[in-house]
C-alpha distance (Angstrom), angle and dihedral (degrees) to the residues before:
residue distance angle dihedral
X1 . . .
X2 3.61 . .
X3 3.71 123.9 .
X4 3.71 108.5 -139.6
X5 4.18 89.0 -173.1
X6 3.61 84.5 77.1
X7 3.22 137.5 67.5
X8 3.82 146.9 153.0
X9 3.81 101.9 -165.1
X10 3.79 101.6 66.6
X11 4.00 115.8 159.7
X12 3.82 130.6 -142.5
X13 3.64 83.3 -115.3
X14 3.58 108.4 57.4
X15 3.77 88.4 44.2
X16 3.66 95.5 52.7
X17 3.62 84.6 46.6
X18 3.69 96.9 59.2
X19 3.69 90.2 36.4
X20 4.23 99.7 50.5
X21 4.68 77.4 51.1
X22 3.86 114.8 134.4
X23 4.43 93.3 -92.1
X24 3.05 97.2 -106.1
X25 3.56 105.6 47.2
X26 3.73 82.1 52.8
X27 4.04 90.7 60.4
X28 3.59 85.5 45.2
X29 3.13 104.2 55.2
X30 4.18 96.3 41.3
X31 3.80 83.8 39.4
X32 3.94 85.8 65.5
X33 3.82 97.6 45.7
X34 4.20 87.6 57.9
X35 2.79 99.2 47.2
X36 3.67 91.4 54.9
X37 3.61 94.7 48.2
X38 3.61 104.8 29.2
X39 3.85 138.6 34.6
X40 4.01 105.1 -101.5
X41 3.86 99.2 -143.9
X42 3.37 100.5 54.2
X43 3.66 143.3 65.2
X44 4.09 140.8 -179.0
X45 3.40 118.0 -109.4
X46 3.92 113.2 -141.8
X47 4.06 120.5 -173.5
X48 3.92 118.1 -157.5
X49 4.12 127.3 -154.9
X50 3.65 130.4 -159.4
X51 3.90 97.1 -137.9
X52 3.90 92.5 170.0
X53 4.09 120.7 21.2
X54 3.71 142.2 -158.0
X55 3.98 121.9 -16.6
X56 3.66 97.4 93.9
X57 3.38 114.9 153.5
X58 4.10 103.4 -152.7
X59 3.51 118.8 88.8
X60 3.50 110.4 -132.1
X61 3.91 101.4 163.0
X62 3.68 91.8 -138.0
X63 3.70 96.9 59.2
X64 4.10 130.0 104.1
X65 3.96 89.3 -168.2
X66 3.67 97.0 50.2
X67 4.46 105.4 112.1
X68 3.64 88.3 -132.2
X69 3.37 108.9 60.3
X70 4.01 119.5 74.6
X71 3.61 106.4 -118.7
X72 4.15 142.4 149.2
X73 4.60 81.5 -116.4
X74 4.24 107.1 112.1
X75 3.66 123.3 -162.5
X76 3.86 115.1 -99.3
X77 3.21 124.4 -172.9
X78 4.05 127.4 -127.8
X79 3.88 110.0 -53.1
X80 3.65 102.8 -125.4
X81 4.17 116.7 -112.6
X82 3.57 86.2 -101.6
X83 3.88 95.8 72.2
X84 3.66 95.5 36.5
X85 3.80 95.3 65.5
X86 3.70 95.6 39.9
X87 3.70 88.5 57.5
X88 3.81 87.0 39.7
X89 4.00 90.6 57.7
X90 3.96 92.9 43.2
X91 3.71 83.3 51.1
X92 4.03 95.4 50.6
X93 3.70 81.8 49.7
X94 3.27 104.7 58.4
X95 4.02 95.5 47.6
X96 3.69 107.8 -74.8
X97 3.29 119.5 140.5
X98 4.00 95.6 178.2
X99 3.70 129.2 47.4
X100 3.97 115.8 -152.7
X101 4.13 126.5 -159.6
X102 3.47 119.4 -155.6
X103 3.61 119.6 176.2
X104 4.48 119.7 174.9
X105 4.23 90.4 -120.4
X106 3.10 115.8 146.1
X107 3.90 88.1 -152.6
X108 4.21 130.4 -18.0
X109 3.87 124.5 -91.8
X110 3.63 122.5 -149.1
X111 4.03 93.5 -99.5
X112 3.91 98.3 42.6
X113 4.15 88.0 50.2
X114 4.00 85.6 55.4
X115 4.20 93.3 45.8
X116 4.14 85.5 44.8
X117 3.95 94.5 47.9
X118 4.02 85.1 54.4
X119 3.18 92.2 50.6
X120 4.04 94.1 49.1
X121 3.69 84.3 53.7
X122 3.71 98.2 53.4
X123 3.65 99.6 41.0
X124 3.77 81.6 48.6
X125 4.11 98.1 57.1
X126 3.82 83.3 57.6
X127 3.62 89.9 71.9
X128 3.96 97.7 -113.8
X129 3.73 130.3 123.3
X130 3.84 112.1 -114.0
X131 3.32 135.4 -149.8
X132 3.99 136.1 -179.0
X133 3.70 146.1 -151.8
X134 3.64 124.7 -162.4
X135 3.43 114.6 138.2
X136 3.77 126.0 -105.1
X137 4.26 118.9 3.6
X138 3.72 129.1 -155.0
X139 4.34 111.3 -136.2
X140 4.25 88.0 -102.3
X141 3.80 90.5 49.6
X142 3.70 94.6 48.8
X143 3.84 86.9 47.2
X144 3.84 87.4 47.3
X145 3.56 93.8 55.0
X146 3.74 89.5 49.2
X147 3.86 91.7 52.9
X148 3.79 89.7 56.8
X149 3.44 93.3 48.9
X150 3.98 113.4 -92.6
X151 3.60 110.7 168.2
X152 4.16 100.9 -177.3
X153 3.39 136.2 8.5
X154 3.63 130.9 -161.7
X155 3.57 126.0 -138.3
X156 3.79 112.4 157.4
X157 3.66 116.7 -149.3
X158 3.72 87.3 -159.5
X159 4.11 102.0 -161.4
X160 3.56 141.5 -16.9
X161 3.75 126.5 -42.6
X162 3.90 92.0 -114.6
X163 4.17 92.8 51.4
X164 3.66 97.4 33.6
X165 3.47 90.3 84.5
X166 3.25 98.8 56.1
X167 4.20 84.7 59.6
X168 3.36 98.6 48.7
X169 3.92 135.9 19.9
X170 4.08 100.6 176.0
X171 3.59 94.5 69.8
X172 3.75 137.2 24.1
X173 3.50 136.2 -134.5
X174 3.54 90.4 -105.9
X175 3.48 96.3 63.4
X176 3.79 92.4 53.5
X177 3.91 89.0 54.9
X178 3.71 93.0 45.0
X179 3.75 85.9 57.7
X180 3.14 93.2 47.0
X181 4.12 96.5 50.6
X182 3.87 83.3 55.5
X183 3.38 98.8 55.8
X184 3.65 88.6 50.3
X185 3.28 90.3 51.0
X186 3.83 97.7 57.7
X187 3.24 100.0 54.7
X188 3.52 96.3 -96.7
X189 4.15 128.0 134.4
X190 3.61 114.9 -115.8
X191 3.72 124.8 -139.7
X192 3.57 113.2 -164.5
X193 3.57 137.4 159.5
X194 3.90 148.5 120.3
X195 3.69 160.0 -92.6
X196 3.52 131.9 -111.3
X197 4.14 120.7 -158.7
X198 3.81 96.5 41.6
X199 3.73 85.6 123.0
X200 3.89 95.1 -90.5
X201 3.55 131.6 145.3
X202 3.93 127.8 -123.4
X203 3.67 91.8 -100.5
X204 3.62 82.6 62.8
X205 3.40 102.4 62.0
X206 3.55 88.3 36.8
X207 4.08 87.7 65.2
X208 3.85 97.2 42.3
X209 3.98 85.6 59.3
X210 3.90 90.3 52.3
X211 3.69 88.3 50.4
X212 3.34 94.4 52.0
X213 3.49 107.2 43.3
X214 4.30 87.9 39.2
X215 3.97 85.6 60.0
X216 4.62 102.4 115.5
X217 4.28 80.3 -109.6
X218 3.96 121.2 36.7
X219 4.18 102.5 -119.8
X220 3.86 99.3 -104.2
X221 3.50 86.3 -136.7
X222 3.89 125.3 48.2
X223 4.51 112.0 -174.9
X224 3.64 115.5 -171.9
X225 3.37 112.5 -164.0
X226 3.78 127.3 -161.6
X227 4.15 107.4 -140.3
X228 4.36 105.5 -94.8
X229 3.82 94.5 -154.4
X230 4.10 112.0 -142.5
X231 3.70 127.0 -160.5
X232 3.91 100.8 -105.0
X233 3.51 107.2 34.8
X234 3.47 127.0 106.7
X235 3.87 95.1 -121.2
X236 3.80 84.0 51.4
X237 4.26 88.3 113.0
X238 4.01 93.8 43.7
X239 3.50 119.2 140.5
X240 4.47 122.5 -110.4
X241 3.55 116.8 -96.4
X242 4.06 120.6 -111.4
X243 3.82 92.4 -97.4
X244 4.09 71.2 -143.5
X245 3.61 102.5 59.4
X246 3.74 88.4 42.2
X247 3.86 92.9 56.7
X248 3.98 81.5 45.6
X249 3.49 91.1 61.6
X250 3.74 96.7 46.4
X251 3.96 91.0 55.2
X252 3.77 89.6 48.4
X253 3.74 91.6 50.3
X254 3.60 88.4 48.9
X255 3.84 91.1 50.6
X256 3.62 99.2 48.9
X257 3.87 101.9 44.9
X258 3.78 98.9 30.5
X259 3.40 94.5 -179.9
X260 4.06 107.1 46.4
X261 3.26 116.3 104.2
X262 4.17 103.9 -120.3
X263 3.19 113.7 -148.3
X264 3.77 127.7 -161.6
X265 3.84 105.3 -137.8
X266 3.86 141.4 150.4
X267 4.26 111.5 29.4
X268 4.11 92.2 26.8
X269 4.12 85.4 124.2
X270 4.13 89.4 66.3
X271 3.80 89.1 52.3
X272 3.62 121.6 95.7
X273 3.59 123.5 -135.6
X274 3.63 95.4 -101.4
X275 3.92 91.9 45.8
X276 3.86 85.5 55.8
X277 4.35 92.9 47.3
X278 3.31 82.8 53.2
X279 3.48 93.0 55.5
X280 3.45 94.5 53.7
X281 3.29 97.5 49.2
X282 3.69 91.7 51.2
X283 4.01 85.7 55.2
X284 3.82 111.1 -83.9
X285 3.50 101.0 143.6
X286 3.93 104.3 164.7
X287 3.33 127.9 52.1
X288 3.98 136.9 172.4
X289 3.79 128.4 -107.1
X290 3.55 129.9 -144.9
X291 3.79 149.7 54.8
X292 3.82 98.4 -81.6
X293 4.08 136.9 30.1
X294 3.82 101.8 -150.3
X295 3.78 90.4 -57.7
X296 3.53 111.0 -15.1
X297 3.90 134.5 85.5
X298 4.06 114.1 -89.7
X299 4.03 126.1 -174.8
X300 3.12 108.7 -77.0
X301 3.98 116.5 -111.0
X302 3.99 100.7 -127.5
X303 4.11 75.3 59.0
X304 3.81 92.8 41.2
X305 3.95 90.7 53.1
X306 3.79 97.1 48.1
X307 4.20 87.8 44.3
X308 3.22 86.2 58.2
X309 3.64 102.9 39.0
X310 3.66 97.1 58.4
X311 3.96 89.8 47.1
X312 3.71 86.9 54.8
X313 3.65 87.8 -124.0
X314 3.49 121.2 159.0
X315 3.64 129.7 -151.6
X316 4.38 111.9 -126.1
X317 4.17 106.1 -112.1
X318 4.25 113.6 -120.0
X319 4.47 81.3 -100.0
X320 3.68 92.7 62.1
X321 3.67 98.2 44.4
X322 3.68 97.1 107.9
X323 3.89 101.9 41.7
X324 3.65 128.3 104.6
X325 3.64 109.6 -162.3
X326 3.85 125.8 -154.0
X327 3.70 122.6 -178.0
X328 3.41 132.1 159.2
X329 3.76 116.4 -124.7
X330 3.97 136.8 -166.9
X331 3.52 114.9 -112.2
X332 3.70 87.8 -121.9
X333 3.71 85.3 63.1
X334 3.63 99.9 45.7
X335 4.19 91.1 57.8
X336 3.68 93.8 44.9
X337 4.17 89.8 56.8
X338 4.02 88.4 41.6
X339 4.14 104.4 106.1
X340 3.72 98.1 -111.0
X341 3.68 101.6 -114.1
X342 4.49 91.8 59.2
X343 4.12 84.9 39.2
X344 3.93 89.7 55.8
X345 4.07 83.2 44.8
X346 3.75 98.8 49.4
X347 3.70 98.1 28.7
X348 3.95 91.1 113.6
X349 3.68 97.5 61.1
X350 3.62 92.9 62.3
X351 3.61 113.9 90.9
């Protein structure tokens, strides 16, 4: 039988539909969908390593690490294996069920693709999922990866198609999907998602979801980031995000790809605690851990780890990484897990 939950043919229409919803018949209604799909109290915890910084030579106007901005990022070189999997075990330790690798490439060369497969493979033996960023793959690279073990990779789409220009001129949006279609194609999972604050308008976002969840496989991971402005960059002066409309677009991310895990990423450590409940209500149901994403702050994970605590969240154990549970649940059930201050909220709409 059919599931009518998913679908590959969303319109612009029927997503601004759901998105322009009274709030929170929005949250409702995404609220619904993850709990179907996922368990509600708990999240995975993903961890993600700069392995090679700064020197990039696109020109995304977000970006610390791209060479033509002016900021206080140097150029490293590759960290050797060595430091990778020492960071990899502290991350393991600390909750993190999935170790990410993100290194500012524009594209791979012959001899970085061999260092990053060996580093797949030892990440790998410590019983965590890994996943890799690296910029733009040809089909054999993507199938290398695969061999070695990959089991995401991330490749951000960022925007729509009609604004992404306006972000970046030394690659096109084609070239992300391509990427993306190869991946796919190799077996491997694809993590895709966004940012918010790149001077876009709600239409926008409302597009980049359609993309996304219109791709032949829903991206089994979905991050949203939330714009970290640096010093340097020409997005430096960019206004805040409606801590409203980006709740909004968690909740339709959740709706359209109710499967993906979405993960909260870059720009969590200038949400509030109730911004992030929110969140998680809405659907976000992954989030990163530790004090820096590649080169930008990240909540700290003494913060993380009281957050969570008081939401009575708990974080998903390395054995139930690859489950997607789906359980139906009395209403009565559903309003006695609800934290107490969105239950007294949403009360109303349960009859």
């Amino acid at each position: 039988m059919k599931n009518l939950d998913i679908k590959n043919n969303w319109t612009v229409l029927e997503l601004q539909k759901l998105y322009d919803l009274p709030f929170n018949d929005l949250l409702w209604k995404s609220h619904e969908l993850h709990r179907k799909y996922h368990n509600p109290n708990e999240i995975q915890i993903s961890t993600l390593m700069s392995i090679k910084t700064g020197g990039c030579p696109e020109d995304c106007k977000y970006c610390s690490q791209s060479i033509r901005y002016d900021t206080d990022i140097n150029l490293e070189k590759t960290l050797p294996l060595s430091d990778i999997i020492s960071q990899a075990k502290d991350a393991k330790e600390s909750g993190a069920t999935r170790f990410c690798m993100g290194a500012a490439w524009r594209n791979l060369t012959k001899s970085n693709l061999a260092k990053v497969k060996e580093m797949v493979k030892e990440v790998k033996s410590l019983g965590l999922e890994t996943c890799v960023t690296l910029g733009m793959l040809s089909g054999n690279q993507a199938e290398e990866l695969k061999k070695a073990g990959l089991d995401y990779y991330n490749h951000n789409l960022d925007t729509s198609e009609e604004y992404y220009k306006k972000v970046v001129t030394t690659r096109t949006y084609q070239d992300r999907l391509d990427t993306l279609k190869y991946v796919r194609d190799a077996g491997v999972k694809v993590c895709s998602g966004g940012i918010l604050g790149l001077g876009e308008e709600n239409i926008d976002r409302i597009k980049l979801i359609q993309v996304l969840a219109n791709l032949e496989e829903h991206p089994e991971s979905v991050p949203i980031n939330r714009l970290v402005k640096v010093e340097g960059t020409p997005y430096f002066d960019n206004f805040e995000v409606d801590e409203f409309d980006f709740v909004r677009v968690i909740a339709l991310a959740r709706i359209a790809m109710p499967r993906a895990y979405v993960r909260l990423s870059a720009g969590r450590d200038t949400m509030n605690d109730q911004m992030q409940a929110l969140c998680f209500f809405a659907g976000a149901n992954s989030v990163f851990y530790g004090e820096e994403l590649l080169t930008t702050k990240n909540s700290t994970i003494n913060h993380d780890r009281k957050l969570l605590k008081k939401l009575k969240i708990n974080t998903m154990n390395n054995s139930d990484n690859n489950e997607i549970k789906s359980k139906n649940i009395s209403k009565e059930k559903k309003l006695k897990d609800i934290p107490v201050a969105i239950n007294n909220i949403l009360k109303p709409y349960v009859s």
